[in-house]
N, C-alpha and C positions, 0 to 999 in steps of 0.2 A: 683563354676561352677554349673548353675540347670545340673539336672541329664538328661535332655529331650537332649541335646547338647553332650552328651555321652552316650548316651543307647539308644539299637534297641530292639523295646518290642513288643510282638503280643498276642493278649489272647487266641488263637487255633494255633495247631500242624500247620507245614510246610503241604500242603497237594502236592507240587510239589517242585521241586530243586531251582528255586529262589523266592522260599518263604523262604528258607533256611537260615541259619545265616550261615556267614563263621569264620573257625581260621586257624590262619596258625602258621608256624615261618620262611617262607622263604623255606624253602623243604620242610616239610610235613604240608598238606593240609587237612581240615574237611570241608565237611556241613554238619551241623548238623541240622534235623529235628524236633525233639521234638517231635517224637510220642509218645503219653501216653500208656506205657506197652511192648511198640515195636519197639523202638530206632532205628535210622537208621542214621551212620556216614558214608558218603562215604568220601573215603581216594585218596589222594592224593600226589604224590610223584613226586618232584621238577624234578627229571633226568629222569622221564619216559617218553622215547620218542620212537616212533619206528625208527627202522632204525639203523646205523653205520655211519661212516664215512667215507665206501666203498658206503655210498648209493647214493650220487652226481655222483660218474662215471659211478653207474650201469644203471641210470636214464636219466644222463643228459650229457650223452657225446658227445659234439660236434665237429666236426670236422674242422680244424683251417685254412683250406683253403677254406671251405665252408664257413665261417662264415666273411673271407674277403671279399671273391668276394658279398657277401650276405650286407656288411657294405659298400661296392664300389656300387656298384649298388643303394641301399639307395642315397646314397650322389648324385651320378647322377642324380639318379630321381629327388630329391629337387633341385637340379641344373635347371632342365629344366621344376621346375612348377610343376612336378607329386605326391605331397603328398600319393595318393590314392598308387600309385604303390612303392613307399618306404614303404608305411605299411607291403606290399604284401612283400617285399622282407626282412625285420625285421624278421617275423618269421622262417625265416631260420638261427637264432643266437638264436632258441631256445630250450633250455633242457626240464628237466621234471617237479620235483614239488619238493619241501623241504617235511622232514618229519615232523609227525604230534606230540602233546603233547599229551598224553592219560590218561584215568581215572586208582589208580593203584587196589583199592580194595576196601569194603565194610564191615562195623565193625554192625552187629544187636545183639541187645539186649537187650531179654525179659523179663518182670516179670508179672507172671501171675493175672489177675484182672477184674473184669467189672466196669462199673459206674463210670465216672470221672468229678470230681470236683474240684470249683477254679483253673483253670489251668492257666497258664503263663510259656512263656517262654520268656530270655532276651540274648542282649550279649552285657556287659558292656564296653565297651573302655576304661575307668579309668583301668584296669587289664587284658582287654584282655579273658574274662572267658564269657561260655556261659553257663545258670543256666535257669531249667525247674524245678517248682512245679506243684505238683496237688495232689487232694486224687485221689484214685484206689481204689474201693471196703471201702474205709472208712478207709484206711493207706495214711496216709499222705508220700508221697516220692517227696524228691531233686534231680535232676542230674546236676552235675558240672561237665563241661570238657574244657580242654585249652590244646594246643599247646605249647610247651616250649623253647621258644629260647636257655634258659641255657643247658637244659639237651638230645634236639633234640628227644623229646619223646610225645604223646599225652597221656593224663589223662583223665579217665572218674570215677568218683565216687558217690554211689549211699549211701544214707541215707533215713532210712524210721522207721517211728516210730514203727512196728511191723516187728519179722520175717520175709523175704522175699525169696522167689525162683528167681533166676536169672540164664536164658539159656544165652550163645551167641555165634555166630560163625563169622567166616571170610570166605567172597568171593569175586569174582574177575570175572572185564569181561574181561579178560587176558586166556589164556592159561595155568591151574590150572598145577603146574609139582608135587606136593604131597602137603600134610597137613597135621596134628596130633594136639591132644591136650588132654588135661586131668583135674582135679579140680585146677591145678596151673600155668596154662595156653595154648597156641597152637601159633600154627605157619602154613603158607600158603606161598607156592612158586611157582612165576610163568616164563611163559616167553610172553617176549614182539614181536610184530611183525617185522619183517626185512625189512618190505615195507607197509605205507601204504598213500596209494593216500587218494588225497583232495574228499572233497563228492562234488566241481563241476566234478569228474573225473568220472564218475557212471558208466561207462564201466570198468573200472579198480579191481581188487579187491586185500585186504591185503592180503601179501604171508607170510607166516609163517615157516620162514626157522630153519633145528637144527645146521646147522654151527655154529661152534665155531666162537664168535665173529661177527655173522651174525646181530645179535639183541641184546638187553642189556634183564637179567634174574635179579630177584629179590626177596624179601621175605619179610614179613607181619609174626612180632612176638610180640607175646602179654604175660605178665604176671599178673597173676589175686591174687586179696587177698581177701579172706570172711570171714566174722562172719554173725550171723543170721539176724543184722539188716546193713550193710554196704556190701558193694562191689564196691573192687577197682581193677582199669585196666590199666594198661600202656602200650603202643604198641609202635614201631618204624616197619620204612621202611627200606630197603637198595637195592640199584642195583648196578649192576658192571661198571656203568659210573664212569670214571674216572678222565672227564675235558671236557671244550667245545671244540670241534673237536677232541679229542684223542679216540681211540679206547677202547671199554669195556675189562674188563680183571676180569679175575675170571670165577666162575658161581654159581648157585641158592645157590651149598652149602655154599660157603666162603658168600655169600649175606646175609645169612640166620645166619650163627654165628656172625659178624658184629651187624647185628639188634638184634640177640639176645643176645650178651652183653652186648649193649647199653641199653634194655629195664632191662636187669639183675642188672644193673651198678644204672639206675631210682630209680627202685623197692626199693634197700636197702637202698635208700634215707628216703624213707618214702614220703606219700603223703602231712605234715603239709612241710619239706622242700624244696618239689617239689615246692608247690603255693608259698613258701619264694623266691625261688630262680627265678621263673618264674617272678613272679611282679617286683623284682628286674630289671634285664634284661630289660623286656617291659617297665621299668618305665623309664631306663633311657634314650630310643627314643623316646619313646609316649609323654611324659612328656615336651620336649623342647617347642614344640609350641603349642598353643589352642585358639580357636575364639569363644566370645562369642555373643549373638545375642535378643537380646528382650527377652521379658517374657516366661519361660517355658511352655510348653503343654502337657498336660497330655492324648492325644491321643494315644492310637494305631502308632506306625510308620506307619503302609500301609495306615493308614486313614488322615496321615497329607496333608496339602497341601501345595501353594508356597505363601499364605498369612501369613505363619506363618514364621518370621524371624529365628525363631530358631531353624527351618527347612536346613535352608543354611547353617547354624553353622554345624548342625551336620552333614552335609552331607561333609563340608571341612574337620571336623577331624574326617568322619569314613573313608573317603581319605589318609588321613592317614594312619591311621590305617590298611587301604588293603594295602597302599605303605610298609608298614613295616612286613606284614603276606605276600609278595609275593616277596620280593627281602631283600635280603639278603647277607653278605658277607661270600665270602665262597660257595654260591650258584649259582642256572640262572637267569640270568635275568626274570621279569617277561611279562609273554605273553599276547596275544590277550585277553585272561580270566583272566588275573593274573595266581595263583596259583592253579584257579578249575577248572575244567572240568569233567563233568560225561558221554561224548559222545565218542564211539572209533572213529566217523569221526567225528570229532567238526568242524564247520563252520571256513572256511579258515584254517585246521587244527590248532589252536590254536595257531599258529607259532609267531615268530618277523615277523610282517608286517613292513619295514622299508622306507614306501614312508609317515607316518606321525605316523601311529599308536605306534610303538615302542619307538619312540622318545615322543610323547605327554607323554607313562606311565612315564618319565622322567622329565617333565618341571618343576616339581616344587622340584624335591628334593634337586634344594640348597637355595631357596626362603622361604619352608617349612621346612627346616634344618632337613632333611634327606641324607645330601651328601653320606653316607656310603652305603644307595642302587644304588649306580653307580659303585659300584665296580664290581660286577656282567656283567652289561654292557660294563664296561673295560677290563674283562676277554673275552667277546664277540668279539668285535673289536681286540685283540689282535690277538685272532683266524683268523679270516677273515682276518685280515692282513697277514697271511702268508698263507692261504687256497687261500685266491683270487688271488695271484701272478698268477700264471698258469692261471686262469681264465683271468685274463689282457693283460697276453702274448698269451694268444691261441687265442681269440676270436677278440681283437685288437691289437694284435703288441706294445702292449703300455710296458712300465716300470710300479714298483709300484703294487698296486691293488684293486681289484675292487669288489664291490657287489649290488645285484640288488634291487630286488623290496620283493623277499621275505629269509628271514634266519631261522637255528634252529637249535640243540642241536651239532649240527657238525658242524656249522660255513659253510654252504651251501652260493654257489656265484655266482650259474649260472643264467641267464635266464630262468623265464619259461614258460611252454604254448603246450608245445609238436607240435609247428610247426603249432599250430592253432589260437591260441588266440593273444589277440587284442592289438598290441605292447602298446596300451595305459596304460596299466597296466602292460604287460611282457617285456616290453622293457625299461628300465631305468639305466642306469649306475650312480647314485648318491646318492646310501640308505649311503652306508660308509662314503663318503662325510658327509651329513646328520647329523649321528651319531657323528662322530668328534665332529661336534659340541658343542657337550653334553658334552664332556670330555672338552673342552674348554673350557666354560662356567662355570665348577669345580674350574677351575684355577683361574677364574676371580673375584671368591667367596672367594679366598683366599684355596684353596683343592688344593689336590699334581698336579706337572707339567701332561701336557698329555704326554704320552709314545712316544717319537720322531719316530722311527721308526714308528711308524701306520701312526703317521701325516704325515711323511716326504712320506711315501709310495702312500698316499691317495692325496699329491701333485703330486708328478711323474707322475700317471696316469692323472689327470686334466692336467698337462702339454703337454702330449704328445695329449691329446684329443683337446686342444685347438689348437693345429699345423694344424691339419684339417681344421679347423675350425670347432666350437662346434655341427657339426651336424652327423648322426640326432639325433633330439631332441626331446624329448615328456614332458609333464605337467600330472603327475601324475594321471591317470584312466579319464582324460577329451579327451574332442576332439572340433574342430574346424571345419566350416562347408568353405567349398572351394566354388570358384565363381558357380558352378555347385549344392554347395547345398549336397553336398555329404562329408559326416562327418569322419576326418581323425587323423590321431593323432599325425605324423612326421612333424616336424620344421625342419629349420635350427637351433635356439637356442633359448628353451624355458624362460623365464625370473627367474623361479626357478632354473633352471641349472645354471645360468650366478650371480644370486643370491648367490648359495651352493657353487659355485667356489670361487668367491669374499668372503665370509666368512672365507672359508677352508685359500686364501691364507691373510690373514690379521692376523689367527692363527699364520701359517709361520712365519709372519714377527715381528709377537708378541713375541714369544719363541721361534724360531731356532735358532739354531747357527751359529753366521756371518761368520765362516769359510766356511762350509758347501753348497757344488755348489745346492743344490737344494734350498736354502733359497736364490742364489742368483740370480737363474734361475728367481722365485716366484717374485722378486721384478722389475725384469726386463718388467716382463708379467702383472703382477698385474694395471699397469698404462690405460692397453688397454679395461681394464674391463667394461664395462658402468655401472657406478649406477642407478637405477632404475629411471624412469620417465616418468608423466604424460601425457597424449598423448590422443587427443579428433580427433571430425573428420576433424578440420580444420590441419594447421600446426604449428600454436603457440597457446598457454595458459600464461594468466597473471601472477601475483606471486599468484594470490589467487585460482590457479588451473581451473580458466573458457579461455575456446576458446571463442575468439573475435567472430569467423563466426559461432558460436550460439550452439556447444558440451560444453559438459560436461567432465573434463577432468577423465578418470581413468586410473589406471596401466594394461598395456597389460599383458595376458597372455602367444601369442606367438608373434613374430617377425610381424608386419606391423596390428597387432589387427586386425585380422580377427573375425567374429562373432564367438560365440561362441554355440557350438549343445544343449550342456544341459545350458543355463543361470544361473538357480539357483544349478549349481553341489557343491557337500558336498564339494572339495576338495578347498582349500584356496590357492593353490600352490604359483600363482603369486606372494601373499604377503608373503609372508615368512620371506622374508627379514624386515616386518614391526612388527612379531612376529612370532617365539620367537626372531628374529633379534633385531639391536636394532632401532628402526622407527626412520627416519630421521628429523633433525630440518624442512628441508626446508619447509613452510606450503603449498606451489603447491603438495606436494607429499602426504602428511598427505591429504588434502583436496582429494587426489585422490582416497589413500587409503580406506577412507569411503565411498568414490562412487561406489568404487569396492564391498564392504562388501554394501551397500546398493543393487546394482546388483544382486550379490546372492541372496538378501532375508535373513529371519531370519529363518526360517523351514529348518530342517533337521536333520541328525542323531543324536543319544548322543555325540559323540564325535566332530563332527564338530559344535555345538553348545558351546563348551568348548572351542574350540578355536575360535570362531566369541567372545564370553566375554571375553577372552584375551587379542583381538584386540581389542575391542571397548573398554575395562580400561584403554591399551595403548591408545587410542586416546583420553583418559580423557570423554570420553560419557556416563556420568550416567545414563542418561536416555535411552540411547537405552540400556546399563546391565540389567537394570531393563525390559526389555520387552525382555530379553533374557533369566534371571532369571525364567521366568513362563512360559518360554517351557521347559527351563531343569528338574526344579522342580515339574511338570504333571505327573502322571501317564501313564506307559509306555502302548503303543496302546497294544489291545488282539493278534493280528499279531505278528508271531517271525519272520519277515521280513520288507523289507521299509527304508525308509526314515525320517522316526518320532521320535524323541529321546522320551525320559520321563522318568521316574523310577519304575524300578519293586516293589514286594511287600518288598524284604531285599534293597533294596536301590541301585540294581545293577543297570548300568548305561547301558538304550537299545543303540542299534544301530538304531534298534532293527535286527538279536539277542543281547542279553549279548557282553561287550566286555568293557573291565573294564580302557579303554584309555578314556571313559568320566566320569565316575568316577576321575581319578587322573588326568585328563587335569581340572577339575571344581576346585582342589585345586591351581593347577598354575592360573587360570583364580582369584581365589578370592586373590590372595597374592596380582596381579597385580593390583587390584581394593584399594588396600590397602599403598603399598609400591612398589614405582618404583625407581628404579636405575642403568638407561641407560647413562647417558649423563655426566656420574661424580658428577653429584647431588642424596641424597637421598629425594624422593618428597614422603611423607606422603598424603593419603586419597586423592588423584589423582581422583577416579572413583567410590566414594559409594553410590549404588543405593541409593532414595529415601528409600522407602521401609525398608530401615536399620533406624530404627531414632538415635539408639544408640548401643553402642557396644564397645568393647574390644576386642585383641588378642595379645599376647605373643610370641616374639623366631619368628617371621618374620627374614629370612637372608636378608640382602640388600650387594650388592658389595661396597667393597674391602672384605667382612667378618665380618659385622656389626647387632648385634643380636637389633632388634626393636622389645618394650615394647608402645603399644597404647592405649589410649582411644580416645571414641568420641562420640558426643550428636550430633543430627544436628537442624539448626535454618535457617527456609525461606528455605526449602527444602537443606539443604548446609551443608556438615560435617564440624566441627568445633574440633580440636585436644585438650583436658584436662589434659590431659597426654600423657607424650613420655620421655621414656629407652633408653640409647642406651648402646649395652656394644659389644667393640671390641677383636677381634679372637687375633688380633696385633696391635702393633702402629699405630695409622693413623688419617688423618687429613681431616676432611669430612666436604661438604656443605649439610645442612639440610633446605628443603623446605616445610614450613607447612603454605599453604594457600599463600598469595603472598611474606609471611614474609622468608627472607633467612640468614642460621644464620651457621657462620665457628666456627665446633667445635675439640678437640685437645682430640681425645680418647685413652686410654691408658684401657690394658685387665686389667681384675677383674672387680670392682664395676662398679654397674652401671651409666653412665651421666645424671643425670635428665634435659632436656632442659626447660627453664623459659619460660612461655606461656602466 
């Protein structure tokens, strides 16, 4: 493997946060800067959130007779043609805000010097380790530091060819509750806030309560070792979070011995078995799958660009690589940032945004054979499944349960907006929906069953919603413009809702249990469903997706395709069902769904640019990949706002700001350009840009649970398969489609099946 397709290298210090290199292991978090002489790790800690799990009812408490007549009145309105005034009446079904993820502390450390030379800094992927050289005054000094999945510890150690002085302290932009330290280490205890709003809330401000159990408290302990020419550090985290939605339990002090055994526990390891046991660990996730990409580049990372194929490589498996340093088992899911944040009000508080962005950090971890960071996610839904109840029954009268638009560390379910904001974004009853998905889609990979009750729960509610009839309904943060020209956001039934239902109930009928009245209610209902379909301005369309009376046919949006306010909006909604769904044969549909994605336009955020190349592999479009490829792979705009994807100088994926769902939605996008496995067939090199002339990658998942081994060269613009692996989870008996050629083969676990080409 060249080293360019595993390594993030820069020849000067971080001079801002995402210039930064990241390490994680799933709860504790670094960026690391690489200042020469004056080190700067801001730390990060997986369960630091403000708030409780008192903080939904202090916030968001709705009243359940308001919020009917407030859901009856909607429904009227859209009865009688008034979109605009169903808006108006939505925001009285709404609460406050989820709490926010927060930065936990700050690890600096000096060593005295002027005059720096040969400097470099790196952060290898092959281990996981980030390594800065340079001279200082004519001493040559190394720093090595990694995160440790094995031992839940971070490592910093310094070598230098003469005697060195080494200061360091710990701070935090937390709420300091003491600190101490001495030549064999220190420790730092804080506490976290018990409220803190979103920064669009700027009237609002965090409240900083000392109630017992009001906010989670924690502690930053570090053990030091020196001789004259080395110095070594191992710190750990601990808060009193105790599970996603349970209550914290403890305080600073029990926080504070926790971390400090664990770092005690490190320490007499020694630092040669810490890096033995770390690699280990990291090797055996990191290691399954890897993509290679054209000739090495000896560039700088910040200075590469999207001509360079081996650019894409490494931007799929340093995707990775964040999939596996921010979710973890045992841990949280990871957030709008993954595992970093150094902001107390981080944009969108750093939350589970669950109307795409929480679910994208997921698409590819059974395709990338990372299934075990969805355990995290299952622990999430778990939660919600029994937080939402009350939320279902108070605000709709429904069974089951429900959650909205935004989640976090307490399994948060309510609507939010404070009675003000724009249902098109506060008003949604379909994130849990949604999310199913995700555990469903584990099964289908051949991963443990989904947990019945969440499914069967997240049925109930769909059921009793559907009795209504599905309204009202909104399409996630878009809007529609009424005959008046007046931009609204309430349907009768948006085509994503009627979409996430029909998914949800085809789970049902996949794995419920035939006893079981809600599997039988699901199958009763399920018929009345409509599957998606293309629709121009005439009233029929051919088979080939064109209207005779001279439209063009695409997938509506909302109910009778109304025009739409923003045209090119980031959000994909309507298609959903065509990715990560599975797209359907019919070619009217496929041909529509590219008119749709043609409609939008290719410009837009990091993340919705990850799923536009999703769509268009599923739709076997190389060529529009490739002109999708050189806006992702751009340079991210100097604006930390907008609508322009690109990539910052560590490779973090803009929005712009930072938000690390395009990042990990760019690995589900390149699996799908590689191996698709929707339709019961596994179909090889489906969508490879030009621009790839040749390449390799390993430990691709395809469904039933099929690990794919590739090569490919391409000839007249067109990849051509050299090799192909396959080696099965189980028994099973699969069609393989490489190019038009289709070929049934009979696999059996262990060795691999080399297919004859």
């Amino acid at each position: 493997m060249p080293e360019d397709e595993l390594l993030l290298w820069a020849p000067t210090p971080a001079r801002e946060w995402l210039e930064a290199f990241p390490l994680g292991n799933g709860r504790l978090g670094a960026m690391v800067h690489g200042t020469p002489g004056r080190e700067h790790l801001q730390l990060n800690d997986g369960t630091a959130w403000s708030g409780s799990p008192a903080s939904e009812a202090a916030n968001s408490r709705i009243d359940p007779a308001r919020a009917a007549a407030a859901l009856a009145d909607a429904r009227a309105a859209l009865d009688r043609g008034d979109p605009a005034e169903a808006d108006r009446r939505l925001t009285d079904m709404q609460g406050g805000w989820s709490q926010a993820y927060l930065p936990f502390a700050d690890l600096h450390v000096a060593v005295a010097g002027t005059g720096v030379e040969a400097y470099r800094r790196e952060l290898d992927l092959r281990n996981a380790m980030h390594r800065v050289s340079y001279r200082l005054g004519g001493v040559g000094l190394a720093w090595t530091s990694f995160v440790s999945p094995a031992d839940g510890v971070l490592v910093l150690v310094i070598e230098a060819e003469k005697r060195i002085d080494v200061e360091w302290s710990l701070s935090s932009p937390l709420r300091v509750l003491g600190r101490d330290g001495d030549e064999r280490g220190g420790w730092l205890t804080v506490r976290l806030p018990s409220d803190m709003p979103p920064p669009h809330e700027p009237d609002l401000e965090p409240v900083w309560s000392d109630e017992p159990g009001a906010a989670l408290r924690g502690a930053v302990v570090a053990r030091v070792t020196r001789d004259p020419r080395r110095f070594e550090l191992v710190l750990a985290t601990e808060t009193t979070f105790t599970g996603i939605g349970r209550p914290p339990e403890g305080d600073e002090v029990s926080a504070r011995r926790r971390a400090a055994e664990r770092a005690g526990r490190a320490a007499e390891l020694g630092v040669p078995a810490l890096i033995e046991r770390h690699e280990r660990a990291y090797a055996a996730r990191f290691g399954r799958t890897m993509l290679t990409l054209g000739k090495p580049s000896e560039a700088p990372t910040a200075q590469r660009r999207g001509d360079d194929p081996s650019l894409a490589a490494l931007l799929f498996n340093y995707g990775r690589y964040l999939t596996i340093c921010s979710s973890a088992p045992g841990g949280l899911p990871s957030t709008l940032q993954g595992l970093w944040n150094d902001d107390m009000r981080p944009p969108w508080s750093s939350n589970y945004t669950i109307n795409v962005n929480t679910q994208m950090n997921y698409w590819a971890a059974e395709t990338a054979d990372l299934g075990d960071t969805l355990d995290p996610l299952a622990d999430l839904l778990v939660a919600l499944a029994d937080r939402g109840r009350e939320t279902a029954r108070a605000l709709y009268g429904a069974r089951g349960w429900v959650a909205h638009h935004n989640t976090d560390a307490w399994a948060f379910t309510a609507p939010v907006g404070r009675g003000r904001a724009d249902p098109a974004w506060a008003f949604w009853p379909m994130g849990g929906v949604w999310l199913c998905w995700l555990l469903y889609e584990r099964f289908r990979f051949g991963g443990p069953e989904v947990p019945w009750p969440v499914l069967r729960g997240a049925a109930e509610f769909c059921l009793d919603w559907l009795r209504h009839g599905p309204s009202p309904s909104t399409s996630p943060e878009n809007h529609y413009l009424t005959e008046d020209g007046v931009p609204v956001a309430a349907s009768r039934s948006s085509t994503m809702d009627i979409a996430l239902i029909a998914g949800l109930f085809d789970a049902v009928l996949a794995i419920g249990p035939e006893h079981d009245p809600v599997t039988a209610e699901v199958r009763a209902a399920r018929p009345a469903i409509p599957a998606p379909a293309a629709t121009a301005t005439g009233e029929h369309t051919d088979e080939d997706g064109i209207d005779p009376a001279g439209g063009e046919a695409t997938i509506p949006e909302w109910p009778g395709n109304p025009p739409q306010a923003e045209p090119h909006h980031r959000h994909l909604s309507h298609l959903v069902f065509a990715y990560p769904g599975d797209t359907p044969a019919d070619p009217a549909v496929r041909a529509a769904v590219s008119r749709s994605l043609d409609a939008r336009g290719d410009e837009s955020t990091g993340w919705s640019l990850a799923w536009k190349l999703a769509m268009r592999a599923r739709l076997r479009q190389p060529e529009r990949v490739s002109r999708l490829l050189d806006l992702v792979l751009r340079p991210a705009p100097a604006e930390r706002a907008g609508q322009r994807g690109g990539l910052y100088p560590n490779l973090f994926a803009a929005h712009p700001p930072f938000q690390i769902d395009g990042n990990l939605g760019f690995v589900a996008a390149v699996a799908e350009m590689l191996v698709q496995s929707h339709d019961g067939i596994i179909e090889l090199l489906p969508a490879v840009p030009s621009p790839w002339p040749d390449g390799r990658v390993t430990g691709l998942i395809a469904r039933p649970g099929v690990a794919v081994d590739l090569a490919w060269t391409t000839v007249a613009g067109r990849a051509h398969a050299t090799h192909v692996a396959l080696r099965a989870r189980r028994p099973a008996t699969v069609v393989v489609a490489v190019g038009d050629r289709r070929t049934t083969v009979d696999l059996a676990p262990g060795d691999p099946t080399i297919l004859e080409l």
